[in-house]
C-alpha positions in Angstrom: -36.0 -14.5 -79.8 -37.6 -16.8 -77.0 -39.1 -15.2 -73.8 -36.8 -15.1 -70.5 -40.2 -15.1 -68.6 -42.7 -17.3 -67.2 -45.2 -15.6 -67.6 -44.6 -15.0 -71.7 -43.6 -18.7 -71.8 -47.3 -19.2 -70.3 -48.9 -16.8 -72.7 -47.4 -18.3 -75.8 -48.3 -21.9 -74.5 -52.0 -20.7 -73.9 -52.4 -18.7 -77.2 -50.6 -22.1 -79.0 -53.5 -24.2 -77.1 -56.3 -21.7 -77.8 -55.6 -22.1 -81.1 -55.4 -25.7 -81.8 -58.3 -26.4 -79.7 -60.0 -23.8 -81.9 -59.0 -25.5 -85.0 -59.2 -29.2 -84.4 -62.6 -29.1 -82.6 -64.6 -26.0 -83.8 -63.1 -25.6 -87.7 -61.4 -22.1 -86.9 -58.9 -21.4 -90.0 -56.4 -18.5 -89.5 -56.2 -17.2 -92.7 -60.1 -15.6 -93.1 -58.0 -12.5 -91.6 -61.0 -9.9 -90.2 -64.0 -12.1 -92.0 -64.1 -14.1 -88.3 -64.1 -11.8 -85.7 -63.7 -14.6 -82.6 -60.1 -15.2 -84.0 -59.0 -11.8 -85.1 -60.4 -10.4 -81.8 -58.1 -13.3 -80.3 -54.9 -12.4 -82.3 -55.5 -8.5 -81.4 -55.3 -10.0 -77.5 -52.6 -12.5 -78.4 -50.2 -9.6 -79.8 -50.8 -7.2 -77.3 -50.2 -9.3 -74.5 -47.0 -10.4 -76.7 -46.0 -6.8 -77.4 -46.4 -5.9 -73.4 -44.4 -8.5 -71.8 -41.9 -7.4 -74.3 -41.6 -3.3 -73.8 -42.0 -4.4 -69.7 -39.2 -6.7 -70.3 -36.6 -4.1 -72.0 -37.8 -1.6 -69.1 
């Protein structure tokens, strides 16, 4: 399901940036799960944000 919103467009676009910047310039790899805190603390963020726009959306 793709976002009606702007503002969940913008997120996605940022998260999608945050993480490529992450792994081309400072060798993040996404699949270390909790074992980096930096990117789990980031996909905690990225989801929530994600989950919110979505409940305010249906509201």
């Amino acid at each position: 399901m793709r976002s009606q919103s702007i503002a969940g467009t913008a997120v996605g676009v940022l998260a999608f940036l945050v993480g490529l910047v992450g792994y081309v310039a400072f060798g993040w790899r996404f699949g270390d799960g909790a074992s980096n805190p930096l990117t789990f603390g980031l996909a905690v963020v990225a989801v929530a944000v994600a989950v919110g726009l979505t409940v305010r959306d249906r509201l």
